[in-house]
N, C-alpha and C positions, 0 to 999 in steps of 0.2 A: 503494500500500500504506500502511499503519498507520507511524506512529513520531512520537515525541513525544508522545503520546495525538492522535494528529490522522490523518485520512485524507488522502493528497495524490493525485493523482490520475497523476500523472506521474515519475520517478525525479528531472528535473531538477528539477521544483516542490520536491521535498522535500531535494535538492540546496540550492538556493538559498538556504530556509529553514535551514539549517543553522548559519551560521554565528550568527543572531541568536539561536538556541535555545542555542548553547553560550557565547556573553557571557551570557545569562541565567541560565544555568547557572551557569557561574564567579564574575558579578558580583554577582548580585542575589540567590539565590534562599538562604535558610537552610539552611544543612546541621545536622543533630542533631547527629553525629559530633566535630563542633566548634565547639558551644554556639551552637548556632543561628548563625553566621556565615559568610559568602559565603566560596570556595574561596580567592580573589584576596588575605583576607586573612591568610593563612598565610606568603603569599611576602614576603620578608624583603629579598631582594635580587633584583630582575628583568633586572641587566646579564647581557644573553648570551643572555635567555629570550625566544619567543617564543612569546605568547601572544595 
């Protein structure tokens, strides 16, 4: 099925893919919401968090 704008072909395939799309997510990708700035730089304090 569809997710991430991709078709995967299998549940685990898109399993697998998952975690690399959510570092990209978190790490890299500009959010508007927060002046074009990646999620990861919000976090102030990451003892205790896992992320």
């Amino acid at each position: 099925g569809w997710a991430f704008k991709k078709f995967y072909n299998s549940e685990s395939a898109r399993l697998a893919a998952l975690p690399a799309w959510v570092h990209e997510y978190n790490h890299h990708r500009p959010h508007s919401a927060i002046g074009k700035a990646a999620p990861i730089t919000r976090l102030t304090n990451l003892a205790g968090h896992h992320i």
